[in-house]
matplotlib code that plots the C-alpha trace (Angstrom):
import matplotlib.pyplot as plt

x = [-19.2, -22.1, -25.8, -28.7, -29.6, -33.3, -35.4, -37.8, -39.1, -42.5, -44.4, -45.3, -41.6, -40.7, -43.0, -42.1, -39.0, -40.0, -42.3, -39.6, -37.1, -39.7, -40.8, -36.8, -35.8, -38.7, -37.5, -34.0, -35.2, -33.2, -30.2, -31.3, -32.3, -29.2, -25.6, -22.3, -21.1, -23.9, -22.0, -21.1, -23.3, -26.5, -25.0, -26.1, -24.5, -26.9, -29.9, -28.4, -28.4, -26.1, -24.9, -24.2, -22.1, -20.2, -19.6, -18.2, -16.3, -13.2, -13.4, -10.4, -11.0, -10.6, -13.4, -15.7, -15.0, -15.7, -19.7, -20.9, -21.1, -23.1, -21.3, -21.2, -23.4, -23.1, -25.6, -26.6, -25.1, -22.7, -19.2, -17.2, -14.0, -11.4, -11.1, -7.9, -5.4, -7.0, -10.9, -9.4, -7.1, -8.1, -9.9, -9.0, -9.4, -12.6, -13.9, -12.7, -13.7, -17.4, -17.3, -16.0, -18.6, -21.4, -21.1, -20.7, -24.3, -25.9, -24.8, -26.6, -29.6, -29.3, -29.2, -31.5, -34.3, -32.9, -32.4, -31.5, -29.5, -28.4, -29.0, -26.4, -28.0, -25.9, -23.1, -20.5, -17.3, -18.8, -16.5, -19.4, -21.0, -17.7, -17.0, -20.3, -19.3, -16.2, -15.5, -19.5, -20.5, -23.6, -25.2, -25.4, -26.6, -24.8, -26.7, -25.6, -26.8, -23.7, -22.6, -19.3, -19.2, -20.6, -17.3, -15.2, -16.7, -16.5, -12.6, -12.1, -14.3, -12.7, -9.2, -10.4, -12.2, -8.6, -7.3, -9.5, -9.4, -5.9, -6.2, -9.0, -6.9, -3.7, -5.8, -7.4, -10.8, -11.7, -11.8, -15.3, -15.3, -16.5, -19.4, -19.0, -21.4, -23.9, -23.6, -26.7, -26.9, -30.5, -31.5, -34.5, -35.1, -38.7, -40.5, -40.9, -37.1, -36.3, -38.4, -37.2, -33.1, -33.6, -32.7, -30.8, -27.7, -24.3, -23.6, -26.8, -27.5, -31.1, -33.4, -35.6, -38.4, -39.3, -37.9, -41.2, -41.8, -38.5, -38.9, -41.9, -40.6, -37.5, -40.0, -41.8, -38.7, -39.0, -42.3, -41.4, -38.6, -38.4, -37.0, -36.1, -34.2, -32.2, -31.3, -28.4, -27.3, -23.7, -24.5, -27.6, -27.0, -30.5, -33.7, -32.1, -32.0, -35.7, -36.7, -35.4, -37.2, -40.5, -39.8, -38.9, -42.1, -44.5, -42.2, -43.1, -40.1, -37.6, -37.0, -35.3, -33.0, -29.9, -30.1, -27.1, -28.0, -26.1, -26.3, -29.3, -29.3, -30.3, -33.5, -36.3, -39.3, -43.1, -43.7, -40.3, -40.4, -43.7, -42.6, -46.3, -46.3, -43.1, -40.9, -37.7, -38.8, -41.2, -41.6, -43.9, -47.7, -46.9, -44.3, -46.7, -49.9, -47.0, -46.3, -42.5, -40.3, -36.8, -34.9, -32.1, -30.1, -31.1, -30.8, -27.0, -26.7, -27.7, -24.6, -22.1, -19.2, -18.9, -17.2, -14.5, -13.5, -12.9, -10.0, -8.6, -5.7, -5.8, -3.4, -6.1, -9.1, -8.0, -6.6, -10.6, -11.5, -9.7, -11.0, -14.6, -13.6, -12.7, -16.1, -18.2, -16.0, -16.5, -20.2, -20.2, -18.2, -20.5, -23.6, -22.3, -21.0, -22.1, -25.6, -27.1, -24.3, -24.8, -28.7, -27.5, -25.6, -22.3, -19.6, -16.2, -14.8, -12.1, -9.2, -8.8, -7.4, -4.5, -4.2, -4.4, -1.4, 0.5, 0.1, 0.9, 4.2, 5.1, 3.9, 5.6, 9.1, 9.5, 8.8, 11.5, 13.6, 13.3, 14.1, 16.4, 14.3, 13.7, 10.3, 10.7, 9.7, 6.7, 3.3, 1.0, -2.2, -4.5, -2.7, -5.2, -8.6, -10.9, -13.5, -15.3, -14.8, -19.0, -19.6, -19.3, -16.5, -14.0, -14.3, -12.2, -12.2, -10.4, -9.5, -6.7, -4.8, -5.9, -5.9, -2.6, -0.9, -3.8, -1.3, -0.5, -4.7, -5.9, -2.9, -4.6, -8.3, -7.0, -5.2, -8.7, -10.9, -9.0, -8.9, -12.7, -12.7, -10.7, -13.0, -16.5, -15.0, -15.4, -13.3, -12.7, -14.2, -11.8, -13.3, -13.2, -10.7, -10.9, -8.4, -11.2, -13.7, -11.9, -11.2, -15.0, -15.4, -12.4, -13.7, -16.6, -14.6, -14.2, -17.9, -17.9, -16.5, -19.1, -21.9, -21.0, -20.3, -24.0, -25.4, -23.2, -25.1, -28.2, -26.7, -26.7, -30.3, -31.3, -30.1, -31.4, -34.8, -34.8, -33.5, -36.3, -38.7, -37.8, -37.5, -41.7, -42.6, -41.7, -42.8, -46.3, -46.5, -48.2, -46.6, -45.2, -41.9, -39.7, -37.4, -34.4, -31.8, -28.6, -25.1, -22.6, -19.5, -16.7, -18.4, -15.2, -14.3, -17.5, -19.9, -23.2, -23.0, -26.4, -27.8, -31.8, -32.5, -35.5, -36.8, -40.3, -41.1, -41.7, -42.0, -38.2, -37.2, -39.5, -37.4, -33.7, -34.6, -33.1, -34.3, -32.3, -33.2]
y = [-67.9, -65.1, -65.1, -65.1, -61.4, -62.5, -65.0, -67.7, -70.0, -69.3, -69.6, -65.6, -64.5, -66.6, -64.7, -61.3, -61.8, -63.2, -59.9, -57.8, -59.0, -59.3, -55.4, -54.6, -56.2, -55.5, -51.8, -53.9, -56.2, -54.3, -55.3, -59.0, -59.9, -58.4, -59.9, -58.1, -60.0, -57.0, -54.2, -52.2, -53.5, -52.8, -49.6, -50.9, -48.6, -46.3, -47.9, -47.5, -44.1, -41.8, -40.9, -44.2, -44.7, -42.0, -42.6, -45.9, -45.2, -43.8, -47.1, -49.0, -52.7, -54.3, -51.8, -53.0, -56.8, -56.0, -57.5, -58.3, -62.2, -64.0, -65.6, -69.2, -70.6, -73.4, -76.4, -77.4, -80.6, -81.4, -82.8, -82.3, -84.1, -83.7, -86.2, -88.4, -88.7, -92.1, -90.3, -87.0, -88.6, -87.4, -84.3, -80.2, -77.8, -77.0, -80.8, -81.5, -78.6, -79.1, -83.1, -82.4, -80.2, -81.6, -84.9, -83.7, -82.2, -85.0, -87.3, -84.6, -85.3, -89.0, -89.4, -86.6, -88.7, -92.4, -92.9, -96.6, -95.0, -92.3, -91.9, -89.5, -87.8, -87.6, -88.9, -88.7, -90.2, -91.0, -88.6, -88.1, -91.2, -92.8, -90.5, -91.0, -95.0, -95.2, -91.8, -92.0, -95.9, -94.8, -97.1, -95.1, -95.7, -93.6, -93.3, -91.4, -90.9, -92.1, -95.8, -94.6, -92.6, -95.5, -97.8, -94.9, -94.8, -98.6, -99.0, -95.6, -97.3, -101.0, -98.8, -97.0, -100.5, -102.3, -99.1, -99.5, -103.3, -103.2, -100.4, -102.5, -105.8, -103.6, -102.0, -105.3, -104.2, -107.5, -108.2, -106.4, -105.2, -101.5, -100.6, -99.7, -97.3, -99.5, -97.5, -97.4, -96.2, -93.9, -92.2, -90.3, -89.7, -90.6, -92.3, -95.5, -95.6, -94.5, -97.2, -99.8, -98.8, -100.2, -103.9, -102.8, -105.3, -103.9, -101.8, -103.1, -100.6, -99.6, -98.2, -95.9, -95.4, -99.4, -99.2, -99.4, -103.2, -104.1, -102.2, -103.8, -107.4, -106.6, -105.1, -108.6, -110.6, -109.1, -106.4, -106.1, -104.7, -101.0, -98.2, -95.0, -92.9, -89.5, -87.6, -86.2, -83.8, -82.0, -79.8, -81.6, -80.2, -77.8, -79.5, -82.3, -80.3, -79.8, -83.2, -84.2, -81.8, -82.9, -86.8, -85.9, -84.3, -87.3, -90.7, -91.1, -93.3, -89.8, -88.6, -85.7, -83.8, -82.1, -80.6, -77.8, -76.8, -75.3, -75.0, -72.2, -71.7, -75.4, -75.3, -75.3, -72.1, -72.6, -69.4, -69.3, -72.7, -74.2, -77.0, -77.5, -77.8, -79.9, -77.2, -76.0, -72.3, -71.4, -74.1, -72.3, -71.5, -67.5, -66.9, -69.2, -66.5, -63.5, -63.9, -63.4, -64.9, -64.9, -66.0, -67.6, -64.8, -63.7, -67.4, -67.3, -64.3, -66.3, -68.4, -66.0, -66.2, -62.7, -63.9, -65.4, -61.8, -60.1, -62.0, -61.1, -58.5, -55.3, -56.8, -59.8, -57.6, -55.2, -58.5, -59.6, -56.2, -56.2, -60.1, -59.0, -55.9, -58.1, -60.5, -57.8, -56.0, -59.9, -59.4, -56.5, -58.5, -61.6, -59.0, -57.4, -60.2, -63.6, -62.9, -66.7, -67.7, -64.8, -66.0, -69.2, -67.6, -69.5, -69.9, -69.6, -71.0, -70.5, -69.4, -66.4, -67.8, -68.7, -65.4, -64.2, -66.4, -65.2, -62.0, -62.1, -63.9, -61.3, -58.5, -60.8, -61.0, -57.5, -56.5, -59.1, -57.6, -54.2, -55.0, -58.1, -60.1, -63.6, -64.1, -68.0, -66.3, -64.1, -65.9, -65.5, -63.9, -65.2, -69.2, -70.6, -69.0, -70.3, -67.8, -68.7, -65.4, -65.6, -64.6, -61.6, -62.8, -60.0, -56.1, -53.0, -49.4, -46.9, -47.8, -45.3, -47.8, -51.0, -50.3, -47.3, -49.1, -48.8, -50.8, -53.8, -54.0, -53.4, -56.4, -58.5, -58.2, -59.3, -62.3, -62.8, -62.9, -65.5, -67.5, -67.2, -67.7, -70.8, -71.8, -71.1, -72.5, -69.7, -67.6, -64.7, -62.3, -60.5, -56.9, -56.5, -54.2, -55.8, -52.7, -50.7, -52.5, -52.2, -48.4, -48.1, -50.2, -49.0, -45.5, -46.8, -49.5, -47.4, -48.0, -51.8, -51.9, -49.7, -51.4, -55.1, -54.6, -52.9, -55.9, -58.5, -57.1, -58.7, -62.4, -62.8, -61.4, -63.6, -66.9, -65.6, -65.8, -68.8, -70.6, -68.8, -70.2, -74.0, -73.0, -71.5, -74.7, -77.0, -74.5, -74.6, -78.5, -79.8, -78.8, -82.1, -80.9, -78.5, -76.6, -74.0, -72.9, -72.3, -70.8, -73.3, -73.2, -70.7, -68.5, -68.0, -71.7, -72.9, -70.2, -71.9, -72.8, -72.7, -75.9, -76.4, -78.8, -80.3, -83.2, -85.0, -83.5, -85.9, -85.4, -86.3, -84.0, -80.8, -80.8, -81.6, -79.4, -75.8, -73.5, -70.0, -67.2]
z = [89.3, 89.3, 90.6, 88.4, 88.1, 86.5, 87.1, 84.7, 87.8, 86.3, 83.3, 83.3, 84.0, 81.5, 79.9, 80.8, 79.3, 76.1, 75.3, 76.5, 74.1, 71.6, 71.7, 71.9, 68.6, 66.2, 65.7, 64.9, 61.9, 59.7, 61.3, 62.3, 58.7, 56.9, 55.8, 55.8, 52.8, 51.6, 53.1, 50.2, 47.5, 49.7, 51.6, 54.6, 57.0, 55.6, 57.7, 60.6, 63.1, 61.8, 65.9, 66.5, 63.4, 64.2, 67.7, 67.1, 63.9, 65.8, 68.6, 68.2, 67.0, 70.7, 72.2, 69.3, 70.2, 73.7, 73.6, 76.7, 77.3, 80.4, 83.1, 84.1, 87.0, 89.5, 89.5, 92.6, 94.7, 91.3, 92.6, 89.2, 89.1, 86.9, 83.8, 83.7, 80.7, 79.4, 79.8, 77.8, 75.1, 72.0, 73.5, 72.5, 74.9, 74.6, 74.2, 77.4, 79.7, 78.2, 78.9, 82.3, 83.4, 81.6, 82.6, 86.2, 85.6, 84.0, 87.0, 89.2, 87.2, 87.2, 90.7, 92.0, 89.9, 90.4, 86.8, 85.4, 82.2, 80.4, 76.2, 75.3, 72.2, 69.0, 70.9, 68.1, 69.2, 72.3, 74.3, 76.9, 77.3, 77.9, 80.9, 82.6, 81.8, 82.8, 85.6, 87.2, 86.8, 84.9, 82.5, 79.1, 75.5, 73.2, 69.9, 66.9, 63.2, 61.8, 62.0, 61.8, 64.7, 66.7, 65.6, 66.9, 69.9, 70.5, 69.6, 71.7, 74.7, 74.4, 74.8, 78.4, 79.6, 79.2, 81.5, 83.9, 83.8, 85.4, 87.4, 89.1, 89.4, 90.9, 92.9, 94.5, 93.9, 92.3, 88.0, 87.7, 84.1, 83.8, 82.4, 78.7, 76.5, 74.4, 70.7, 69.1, 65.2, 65.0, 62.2, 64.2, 67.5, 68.7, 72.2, 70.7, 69.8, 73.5, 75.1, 73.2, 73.8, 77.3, 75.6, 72.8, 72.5, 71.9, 68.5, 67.2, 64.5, 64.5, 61.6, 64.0, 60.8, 61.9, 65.6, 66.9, 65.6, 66.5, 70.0, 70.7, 70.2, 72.2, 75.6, 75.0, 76.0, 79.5, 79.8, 83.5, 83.2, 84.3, 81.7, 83.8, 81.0, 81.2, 77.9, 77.8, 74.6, 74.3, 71.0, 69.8, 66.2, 65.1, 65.6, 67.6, 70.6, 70.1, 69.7, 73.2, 74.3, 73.0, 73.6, 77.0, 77.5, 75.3, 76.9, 80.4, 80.7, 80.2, 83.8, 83.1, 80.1, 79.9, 76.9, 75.4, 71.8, 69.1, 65.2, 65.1, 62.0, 61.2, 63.1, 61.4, 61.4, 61.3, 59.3, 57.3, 56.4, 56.7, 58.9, 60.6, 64.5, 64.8, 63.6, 66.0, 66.3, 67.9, 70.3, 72.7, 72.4, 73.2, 70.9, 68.0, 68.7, 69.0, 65.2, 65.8, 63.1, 63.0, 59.6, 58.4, 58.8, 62.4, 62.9, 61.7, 64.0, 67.4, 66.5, 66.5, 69.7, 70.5, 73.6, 71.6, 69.5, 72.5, 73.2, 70.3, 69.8, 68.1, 64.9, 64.6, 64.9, 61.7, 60.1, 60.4, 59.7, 56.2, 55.2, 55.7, 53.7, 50.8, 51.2, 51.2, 48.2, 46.3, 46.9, 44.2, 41.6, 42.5, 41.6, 38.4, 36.9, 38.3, 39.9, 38.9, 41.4, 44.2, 44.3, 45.6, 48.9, 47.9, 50.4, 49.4, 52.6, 54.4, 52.4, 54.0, 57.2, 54.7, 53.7, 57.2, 58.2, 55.4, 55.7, 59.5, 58.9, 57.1, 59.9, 62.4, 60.1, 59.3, 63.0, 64.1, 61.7, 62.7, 66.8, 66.1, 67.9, 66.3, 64.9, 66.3, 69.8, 69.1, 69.2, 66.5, 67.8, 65.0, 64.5, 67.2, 66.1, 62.9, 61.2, 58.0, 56.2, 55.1, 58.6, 60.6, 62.7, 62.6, 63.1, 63.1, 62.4, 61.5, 58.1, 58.2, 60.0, 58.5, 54.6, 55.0, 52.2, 49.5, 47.0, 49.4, 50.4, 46.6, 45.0, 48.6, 47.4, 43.9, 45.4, 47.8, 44.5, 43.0, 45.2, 45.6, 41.7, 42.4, 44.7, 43.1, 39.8, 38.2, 35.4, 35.9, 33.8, 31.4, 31.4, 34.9, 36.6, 40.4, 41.5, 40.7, 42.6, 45.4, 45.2, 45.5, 48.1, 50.5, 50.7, 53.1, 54.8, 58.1, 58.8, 58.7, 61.9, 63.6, 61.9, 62.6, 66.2, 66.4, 64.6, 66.3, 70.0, 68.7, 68.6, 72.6, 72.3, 69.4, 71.3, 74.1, 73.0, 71.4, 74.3, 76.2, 73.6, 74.4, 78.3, 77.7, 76.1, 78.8, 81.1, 79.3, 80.4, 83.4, 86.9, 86.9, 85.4, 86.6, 84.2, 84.4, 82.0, 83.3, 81.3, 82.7, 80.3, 80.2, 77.1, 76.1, 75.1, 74.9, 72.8, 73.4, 77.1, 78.2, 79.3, 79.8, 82.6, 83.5, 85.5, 85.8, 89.6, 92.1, 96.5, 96.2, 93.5, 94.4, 97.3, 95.2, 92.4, 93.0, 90.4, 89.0, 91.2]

ax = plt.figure().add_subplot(projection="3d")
ax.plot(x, y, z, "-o")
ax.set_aspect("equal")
plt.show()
């Protein structure tokens, strides 16, 4: 666990860093608003300084993946325990390290500010709510766009409750039922909706465009009842994130917010989209009168998990050196021949993972082969990491030792485009030689690795700032709420690990609330 080595307690350090980053990425626009799927076709490495190209052109592919990530930060007073085999059934590796901290936080929250109950926002399965059910005796709404996610989570909660059940009567502790999530199916998020969740009966589905008739009716049946709400969000998808933001801030009855975003590039943005004042980026007044606007493709950028490529071994690196090769070298065929389909960005999925595999089985065989060592006993570097081949999730240089066998690469881009043929459904076109669009696209493949580690350094900075943009706008409120943003997942399994806290200040919680510094 590291310190903070900056601060944002205040609205002007907040501030100070939002310029800052501003003024550093301007000069950079050529880099934020591009696409390596336009390497070749666009010469893009052209744009970029000559001294840095060359310096990095000679790295080897591990240096390259080496981008600096942020480290992960304790919350104050949290008491995380570990989840048990009935909480984490049905949980990867990654679901279940962000669950178990995260709802560890969240229960913080919920009792630094005397909360009644938590609304876990777009619960999906309900992996969340059911541990802050079940593990810290919370009462919790889960509520999710999709009915079906909200029958998952029932059957999956029904399960646990009949676990706990006869834990309770072995242990003596009496035939109290746990408390079970109430699912709640919301098609948008709004303060009416949130007031009137505090009587919603179990898996009633709700249509939140009319919620506020039906809310109303429900407060009537007891208006003295108190509604003390926090919101809770584990990967709010694009403006979802946002919106709890901005109902936290409008419904006196939210206490606080735990809110970790993801999905970027499904926000929306004022100037790129026209979206009026309610769009995702920019949240805050100062970044609204900078005129900074970032794009879809900057947006994309901010995604990317640059913590997650530098784990990755020198034979995967040139393996997703040599993919991105072939999507960018598609790019020109896609131009000459189909350019009605490359106007609509198409995305020819994921097919290259299977070539990937393939092509590592046979790397692995002929290697076991050559030492006598069974291939059964090597592990395969690349079989437990997923890119999508349309982003710039691979790097590499030296193209002297990825593409030595210019026969083998030129029959694999062949065998890449159709399959991305297949994919697009599209023929392919008889008068084109695809061995020679590759011959004119390897001779520059060296310099895809230098520029796409240049370009991926941006991502952490993009994210940055938009996360700084949400932390401004609550900052910009009335000294009545208290806010901090805080990295607290391993970066490495969980990419977007920064969670933005903030509470309604009272006495009680001035004194509770420890802020980054």
């Amino acid at each position: 666990m590291g310190s903070c080595k900056y601060s944002c307690k205040t609205r002007s350090e907040t501030l100070e860093w939002i310029t800052a980053i501003v003024d550093f990425l301007e000069p950079f626009s050529f880099l934020m608003n591009a696409h390596v799927v336009n390497f070749f076709k666009d010469k893009l490495w052209e744009a970029v300084d000559q001294e840095w190209i060359s310096r990095l052109r000679k790295e080897k592919p591990e240096n390259l993946l080496l981008i600096p990530s942020g480290v992960v930060q304790e919350f104050p007073d949290v008491h995380m325990a570990p989840l048990n085999s009935v909480l984490s059934q049905g949980m990867n590796l990654k679901k279940k390290h962000e669950v178990q901290v995260l709802s560890s936080v969240v229960s913080s929250v919920v009792n630094s500010v005397g909360a009644h109950t938590v609304v876990d926002v777009g619960a999906g399965q309900g992996y969340l709510a059911q541990v802050l059910s079940f593990q810290y005796k919370h009462l919790v709404i889960a509520i999710d766009a999709c009915s079906h996610h909200g029958n998952v989570t029932d059957a999956r909660a029904m399960r646990i409750k009949k676990h706990f059940a006869a834990q309770m009567r072995k242990s003596g502790s009496g035939n109290k039922c746990p408390n079970v999530p109430v699912t709640v199916t919301c098609r948008v998020l709004s303060t009416e909706a949130l007031k009137s969740l505090n009587d919603v009966p179990r898996n009633e589905e709700v249509d939140l465009n009319v919620t506020e008739l039906d809310g109303n009716q429900r407060r009537s049946q007891d208006s003295n009842r108190s509604c003390s709400l926090v919101l809770a969000g584990l990967h709010a998808c694009g403006d979802l994130s946002v919106t709890m933001l901005r109902t936290f801030v409008e419904c006196k009855e939210v206490k606080a917010v735990v809110s970790v975003g993801c999905c970027y590039n499904l926000i929306s943005e004022e100037r790129i989209e026209n979206s009026g004042s309610q769009c995702g980026f920019p949240m805050s007044s100062c970044l609204k009168s900078s005129g900074f606007s970032l794009g879809k493709n900057s947006r994309d950028l901010a995604c990317q998990s640059a913590e997650r490529w530098s784990s990755l071994g020198e034979d995967a690196g040139l393996q997703n050196f040599e993919l991105h090769a072939f999507r960018a070298a598609f790019q020109m065929v896609l131009s000459k021949y189909y350019p009605e389909v490359m106007a609509t960005s198409p995305s020819i999925g994921r097919q290259g993972k299977t070539l990937r595999r393939q092509q590592q089985r046979k790397v692995l065989e002929s290697r076991s082969k050559a030492d006598g060592v069974s291939s059964a006993t090597r592990k395969d570097p690349v079989s437990g990491s997923s890119f999508d081949i349309d982003e710039p999730s691979w790097t590499g240089s030296s193209a002297r030792e990825t593409i030595s066998d210019s026969d083998r690469s030129s029959s694999s881009f062949e065998n890449f485009c159709m399959s991305a043929f297949s994919r697009l459904n599209l023929e392919r076109p008889r008068d084109i030689d695809l061995q020679e669009v590759w011959k004119e696209a390897e001779a520059f493949t060296e310099l895809i690795g230098p520029y796409w580690s240049i370009r991926a350094a941006l991502g952490p900075v993009l994210e940055t700032l938009i996360l700084l943009d949400r932390l401004m706008f609550l900052q910009e409120q009335d000294d009545s709420i208290e806010a901090v943003m805080l990295p607290i997942f391993d970066p490495t399994i969980s990419p977007r690990n920064v969670a933005i806290i903030a509470k309604k200040a009272t006495l009680k919680t001035r004194r509770a609330f420890t802020t980054c510094g």
